[in-house]
GUTI-483572 format. One record per atom (N, C-alpha, C, O): residue in three letters; x, y, z. Coordinates in pm, whole numbers, padded with zeros to 5 digits, always signed. Atoms other than C-alpha are relative to their C-alpha. Layout:
<recs>
AlaXYZ
...
</recs>
This chain:
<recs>
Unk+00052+00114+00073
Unk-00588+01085+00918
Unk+00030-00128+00078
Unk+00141-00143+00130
Unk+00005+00096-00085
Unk-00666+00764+01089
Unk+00039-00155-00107
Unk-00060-00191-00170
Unk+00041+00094+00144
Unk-00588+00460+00823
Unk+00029-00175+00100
Unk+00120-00196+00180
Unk+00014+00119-00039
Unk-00665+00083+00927
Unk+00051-00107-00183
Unk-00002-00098-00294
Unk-00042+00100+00073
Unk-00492-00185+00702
Unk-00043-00151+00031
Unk-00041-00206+00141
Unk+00062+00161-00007
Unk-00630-00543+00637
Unk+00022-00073-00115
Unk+00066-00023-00218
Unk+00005+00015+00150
Unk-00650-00779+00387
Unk+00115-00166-00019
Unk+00091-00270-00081
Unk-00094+00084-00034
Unk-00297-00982+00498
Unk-00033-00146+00057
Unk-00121-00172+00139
Unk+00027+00164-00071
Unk-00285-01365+00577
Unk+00143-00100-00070
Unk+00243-00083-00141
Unk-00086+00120+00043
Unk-00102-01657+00514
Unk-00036-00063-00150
Unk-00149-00110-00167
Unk+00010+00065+00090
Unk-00052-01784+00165
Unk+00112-00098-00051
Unk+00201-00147+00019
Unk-00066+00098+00112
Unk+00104-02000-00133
Unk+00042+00063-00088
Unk-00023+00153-00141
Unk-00072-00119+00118
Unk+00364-01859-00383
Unk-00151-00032-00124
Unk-00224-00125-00157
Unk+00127-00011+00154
Unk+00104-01762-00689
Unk-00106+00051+00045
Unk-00167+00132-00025
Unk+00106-00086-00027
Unk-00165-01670-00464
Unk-00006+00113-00023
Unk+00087+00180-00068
Unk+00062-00137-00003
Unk-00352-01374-00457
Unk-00064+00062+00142
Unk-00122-00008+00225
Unk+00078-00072-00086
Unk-00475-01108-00219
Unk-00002+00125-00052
Unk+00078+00159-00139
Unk+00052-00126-00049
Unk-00619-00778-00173
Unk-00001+00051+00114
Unk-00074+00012+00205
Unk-00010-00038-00165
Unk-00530-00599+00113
Unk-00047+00196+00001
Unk+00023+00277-00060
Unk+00062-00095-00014
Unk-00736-00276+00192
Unk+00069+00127+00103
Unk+00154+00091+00184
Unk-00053-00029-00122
Unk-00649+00019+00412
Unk-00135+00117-00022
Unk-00182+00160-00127
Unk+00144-00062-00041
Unk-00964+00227+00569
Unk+00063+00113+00070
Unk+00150+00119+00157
Unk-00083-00158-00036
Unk-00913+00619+00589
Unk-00077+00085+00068
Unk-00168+00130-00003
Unk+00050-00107-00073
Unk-01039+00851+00841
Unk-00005+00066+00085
Unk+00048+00037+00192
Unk-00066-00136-00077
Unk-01061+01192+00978
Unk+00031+00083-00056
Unk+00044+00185+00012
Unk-00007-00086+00080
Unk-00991+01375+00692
Unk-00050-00014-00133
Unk-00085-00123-00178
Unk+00049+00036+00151
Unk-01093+01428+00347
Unk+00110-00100-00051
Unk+00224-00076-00011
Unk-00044+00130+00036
Unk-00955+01103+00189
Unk+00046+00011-00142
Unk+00148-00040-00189
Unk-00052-00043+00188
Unk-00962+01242-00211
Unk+00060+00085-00027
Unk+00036+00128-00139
Unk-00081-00113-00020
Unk-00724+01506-00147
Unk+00118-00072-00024
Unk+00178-00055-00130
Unk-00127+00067-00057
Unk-00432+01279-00016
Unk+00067-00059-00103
Unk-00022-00096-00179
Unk-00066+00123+00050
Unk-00176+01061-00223
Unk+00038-00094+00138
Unk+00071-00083+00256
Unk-00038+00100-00128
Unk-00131+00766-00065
Unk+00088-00115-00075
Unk+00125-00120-00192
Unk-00133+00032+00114
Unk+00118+00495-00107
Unk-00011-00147+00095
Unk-00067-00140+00204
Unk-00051+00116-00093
Unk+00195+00146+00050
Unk+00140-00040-00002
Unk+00224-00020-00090
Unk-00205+00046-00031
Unk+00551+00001+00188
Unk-00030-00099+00063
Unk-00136-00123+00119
Unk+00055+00181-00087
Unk+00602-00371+00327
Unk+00171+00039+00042
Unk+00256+00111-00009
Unk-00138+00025-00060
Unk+00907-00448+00551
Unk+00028-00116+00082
Unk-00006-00126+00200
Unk-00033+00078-00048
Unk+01043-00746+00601
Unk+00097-00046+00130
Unk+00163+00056+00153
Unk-00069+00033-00121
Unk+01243-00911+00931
Unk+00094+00067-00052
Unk+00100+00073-00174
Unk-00140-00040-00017
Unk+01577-00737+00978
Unk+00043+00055-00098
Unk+00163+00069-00123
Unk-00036-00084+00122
Unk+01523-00544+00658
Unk-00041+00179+00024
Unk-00076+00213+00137
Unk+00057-00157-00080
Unk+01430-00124+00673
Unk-00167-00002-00130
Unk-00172-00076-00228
Unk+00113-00039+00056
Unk+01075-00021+00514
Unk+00051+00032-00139
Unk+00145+00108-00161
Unk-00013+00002+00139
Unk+01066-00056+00142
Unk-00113+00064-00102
Unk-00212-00007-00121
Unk+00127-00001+00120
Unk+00828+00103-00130
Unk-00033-00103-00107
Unk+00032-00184-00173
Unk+00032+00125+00073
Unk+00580-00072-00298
Unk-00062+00084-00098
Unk-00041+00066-00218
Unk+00116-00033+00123
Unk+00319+00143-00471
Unk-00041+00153+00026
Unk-00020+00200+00137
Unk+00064-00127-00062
Unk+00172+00478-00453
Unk-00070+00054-00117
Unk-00036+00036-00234
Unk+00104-00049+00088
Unk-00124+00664-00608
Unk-00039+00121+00032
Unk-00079+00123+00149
Unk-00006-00130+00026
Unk-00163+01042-00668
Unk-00139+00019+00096
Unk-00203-00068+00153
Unk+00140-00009-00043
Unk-00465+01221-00532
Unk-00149-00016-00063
Unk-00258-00022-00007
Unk+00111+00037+00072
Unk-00693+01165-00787
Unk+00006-00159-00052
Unk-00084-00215-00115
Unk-00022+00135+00074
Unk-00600+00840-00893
Unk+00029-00058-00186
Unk-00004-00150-00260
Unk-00024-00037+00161
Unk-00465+00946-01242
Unk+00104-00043+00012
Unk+00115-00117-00085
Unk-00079+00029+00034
Unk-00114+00863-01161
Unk+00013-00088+00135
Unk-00021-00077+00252
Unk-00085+00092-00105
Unk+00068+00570-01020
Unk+00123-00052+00016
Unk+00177+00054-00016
Unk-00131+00034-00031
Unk+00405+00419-00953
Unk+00020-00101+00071
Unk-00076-00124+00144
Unk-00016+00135-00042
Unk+00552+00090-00827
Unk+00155-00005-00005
Unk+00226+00062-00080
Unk-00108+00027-00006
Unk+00865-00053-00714
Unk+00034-00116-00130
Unk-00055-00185-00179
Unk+00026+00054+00108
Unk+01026-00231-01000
Unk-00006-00147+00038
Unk-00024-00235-00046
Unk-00013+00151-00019
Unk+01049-00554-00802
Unk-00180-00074+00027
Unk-00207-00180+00085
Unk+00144+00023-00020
Unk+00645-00567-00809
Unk-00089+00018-00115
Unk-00205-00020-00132
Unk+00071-00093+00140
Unk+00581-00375-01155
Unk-00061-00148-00093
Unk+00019-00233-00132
Unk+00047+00085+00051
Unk+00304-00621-01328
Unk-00066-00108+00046
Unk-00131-00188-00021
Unk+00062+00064-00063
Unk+00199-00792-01067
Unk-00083+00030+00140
Unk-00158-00051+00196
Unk+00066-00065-00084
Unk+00081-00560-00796
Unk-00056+00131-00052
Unk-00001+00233-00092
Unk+00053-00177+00046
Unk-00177-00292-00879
Unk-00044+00077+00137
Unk-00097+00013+00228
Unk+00062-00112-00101
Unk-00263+00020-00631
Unk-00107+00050-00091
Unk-00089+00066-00212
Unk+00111-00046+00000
Unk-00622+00146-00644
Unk-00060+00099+00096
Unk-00003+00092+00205
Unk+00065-00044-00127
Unk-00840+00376-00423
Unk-00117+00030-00084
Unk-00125+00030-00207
Unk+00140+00054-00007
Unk-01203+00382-00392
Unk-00029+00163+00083
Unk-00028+00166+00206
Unk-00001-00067-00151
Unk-01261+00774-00259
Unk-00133+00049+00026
Unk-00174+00135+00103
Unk+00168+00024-00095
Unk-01622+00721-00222
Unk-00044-00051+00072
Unk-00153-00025+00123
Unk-00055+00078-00112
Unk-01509+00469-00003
Unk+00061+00028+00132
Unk+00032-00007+00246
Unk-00055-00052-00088
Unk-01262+00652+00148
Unk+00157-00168+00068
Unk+00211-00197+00175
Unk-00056+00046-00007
Unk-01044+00383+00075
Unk+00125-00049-00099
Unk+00105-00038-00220
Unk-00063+00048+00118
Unk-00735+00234-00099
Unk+00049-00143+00012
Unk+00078-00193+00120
Unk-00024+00164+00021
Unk-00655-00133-00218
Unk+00108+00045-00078
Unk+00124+00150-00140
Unk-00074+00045+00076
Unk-00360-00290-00345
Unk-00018-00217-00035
Unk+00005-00312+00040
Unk+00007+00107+00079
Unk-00420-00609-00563
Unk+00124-00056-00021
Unk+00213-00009-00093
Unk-00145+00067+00035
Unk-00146-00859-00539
Unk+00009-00121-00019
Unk-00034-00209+00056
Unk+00020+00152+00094
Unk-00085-01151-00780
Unk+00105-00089+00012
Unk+00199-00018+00049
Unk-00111+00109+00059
Unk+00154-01414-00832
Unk+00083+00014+00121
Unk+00204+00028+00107
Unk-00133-00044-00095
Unk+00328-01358-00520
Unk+00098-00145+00052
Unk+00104-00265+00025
Unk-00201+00063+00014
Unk+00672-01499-00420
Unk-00031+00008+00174
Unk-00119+00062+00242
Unk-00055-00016-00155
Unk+00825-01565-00061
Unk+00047+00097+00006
Unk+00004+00156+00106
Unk-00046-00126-00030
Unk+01015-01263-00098
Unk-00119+00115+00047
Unk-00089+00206+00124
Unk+00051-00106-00031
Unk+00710-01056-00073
Unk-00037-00040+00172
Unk-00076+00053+00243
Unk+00010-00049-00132
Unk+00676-01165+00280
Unk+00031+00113+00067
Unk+00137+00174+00057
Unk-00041-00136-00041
Unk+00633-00880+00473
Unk-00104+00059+00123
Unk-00187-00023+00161
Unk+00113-00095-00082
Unk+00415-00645+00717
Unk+00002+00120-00102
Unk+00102+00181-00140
Unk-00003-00056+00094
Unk+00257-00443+00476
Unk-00071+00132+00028
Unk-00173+00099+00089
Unk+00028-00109-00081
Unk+00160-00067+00570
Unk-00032+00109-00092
Unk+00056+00136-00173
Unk+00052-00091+00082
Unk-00039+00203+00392
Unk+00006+00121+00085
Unk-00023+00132+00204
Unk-00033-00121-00038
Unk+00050+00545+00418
Unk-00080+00139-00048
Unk-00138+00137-00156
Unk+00075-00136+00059
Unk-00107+00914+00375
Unk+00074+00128+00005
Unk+00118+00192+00101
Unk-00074-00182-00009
Unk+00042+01245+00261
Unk-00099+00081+00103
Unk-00212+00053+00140
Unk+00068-00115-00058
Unk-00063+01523+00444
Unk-00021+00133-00075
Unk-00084+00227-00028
Unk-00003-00103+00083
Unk-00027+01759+00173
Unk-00137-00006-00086
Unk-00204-00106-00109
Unk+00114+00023+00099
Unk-00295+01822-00040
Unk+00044-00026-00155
Unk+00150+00030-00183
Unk-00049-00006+00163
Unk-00255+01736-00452
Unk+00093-00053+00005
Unk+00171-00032-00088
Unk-00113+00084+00039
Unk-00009+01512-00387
Unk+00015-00068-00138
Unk-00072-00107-00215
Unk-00015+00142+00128
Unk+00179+01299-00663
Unk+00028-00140+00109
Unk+00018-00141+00232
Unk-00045+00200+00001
Unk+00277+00879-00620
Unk+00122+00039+00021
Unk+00208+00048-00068
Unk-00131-00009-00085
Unk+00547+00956-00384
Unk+00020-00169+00033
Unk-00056-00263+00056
Unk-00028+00125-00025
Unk+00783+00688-00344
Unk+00095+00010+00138
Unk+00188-00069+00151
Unk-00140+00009-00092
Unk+00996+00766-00035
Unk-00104+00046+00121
Unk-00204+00118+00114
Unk+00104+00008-00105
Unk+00867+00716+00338
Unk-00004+00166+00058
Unk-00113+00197+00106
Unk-00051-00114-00019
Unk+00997+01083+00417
Unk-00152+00093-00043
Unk-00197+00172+00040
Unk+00080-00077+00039
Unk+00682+01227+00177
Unk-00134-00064+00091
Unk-00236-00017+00040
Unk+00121+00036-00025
Unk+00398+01058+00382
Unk+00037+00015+00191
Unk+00141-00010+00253
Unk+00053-00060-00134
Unk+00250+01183+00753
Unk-00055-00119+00077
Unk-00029-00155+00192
Unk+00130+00101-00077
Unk+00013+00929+00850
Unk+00029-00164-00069
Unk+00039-00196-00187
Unk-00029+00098+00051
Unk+00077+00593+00842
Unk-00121-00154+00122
Unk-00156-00162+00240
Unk+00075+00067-00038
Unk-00135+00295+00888
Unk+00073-00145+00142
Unk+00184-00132+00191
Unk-00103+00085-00120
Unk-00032-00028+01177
Unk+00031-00114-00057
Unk+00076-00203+00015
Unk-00054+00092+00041
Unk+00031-00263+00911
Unk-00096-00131+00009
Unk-00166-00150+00108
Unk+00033+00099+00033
Unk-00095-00581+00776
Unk+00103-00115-00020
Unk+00203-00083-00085
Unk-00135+00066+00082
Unk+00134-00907+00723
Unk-00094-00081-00054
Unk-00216-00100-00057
Unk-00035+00082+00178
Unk+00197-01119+00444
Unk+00091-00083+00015
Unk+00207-00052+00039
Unk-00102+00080-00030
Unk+00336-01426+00473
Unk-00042-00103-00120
Unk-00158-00129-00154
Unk+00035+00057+00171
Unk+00392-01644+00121
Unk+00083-00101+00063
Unk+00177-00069+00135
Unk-00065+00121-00057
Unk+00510-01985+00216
Unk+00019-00101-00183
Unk-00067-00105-00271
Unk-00020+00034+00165
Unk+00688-02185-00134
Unk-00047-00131+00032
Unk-00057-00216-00057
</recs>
């Protein structure tokens, strides 16, 4: 699985974005997939992750209510919707793919194969 991440830019605490990640090379509606952001001199953190069908999801609690995960797999893609954001969420933000099939909304970088080259995110107060 090939996945391209976008979406990242420079903002203002409260803004909003959508940041996309584009999947291919394999069947795409099989996979759970998941995103993680990691800030300077910090280690890779979970943010979100969404099952293979898109029935179940999960979130870190420092995001719960203000970031939703989505995927699109007629698209062959997945979005995460992110609101109200903070300086803390600065980050390089990186979408990931199981390799398993029927995955669940894994939260740990350990369950995911394929990983995208990252988007940043930079929230200026």
């Amino acid at each position: 699985v090939q996945l391209q991440a976008s979406g990242g830019g420079l903002v203002q605490a409260g803004d909003s974005l959508r940041l996309s990640c584009a999947a291919s090379g394999r069947t795409f509606s099989i996979y759970a997939m998941g995103w993680f952001r990691q800030a300077p001199g910090k280690e890779r953190e979970f943010v979100a992750a969404i099952n293979w069908s898109g029935g179940s999801t999960d979130y870190a609690d420092s995001v719960k209510g203000r970031f939703t995960i989505s995927r699109d797999n007629a698209k062959n893609t997945l979005y995460l919707q992110i609101n109200s954001l903070k300086p803390e969420d600065t980050a390089v933000y990186y979408c990931a793919a199981d390799g398993r099939r029927w995955g669940s909304a894994w939260s740990r970088t350990y369950q995911y194969d394929y990983w995208g080259q990252g988007t940043q995110v930079t929230v200026s107060s």
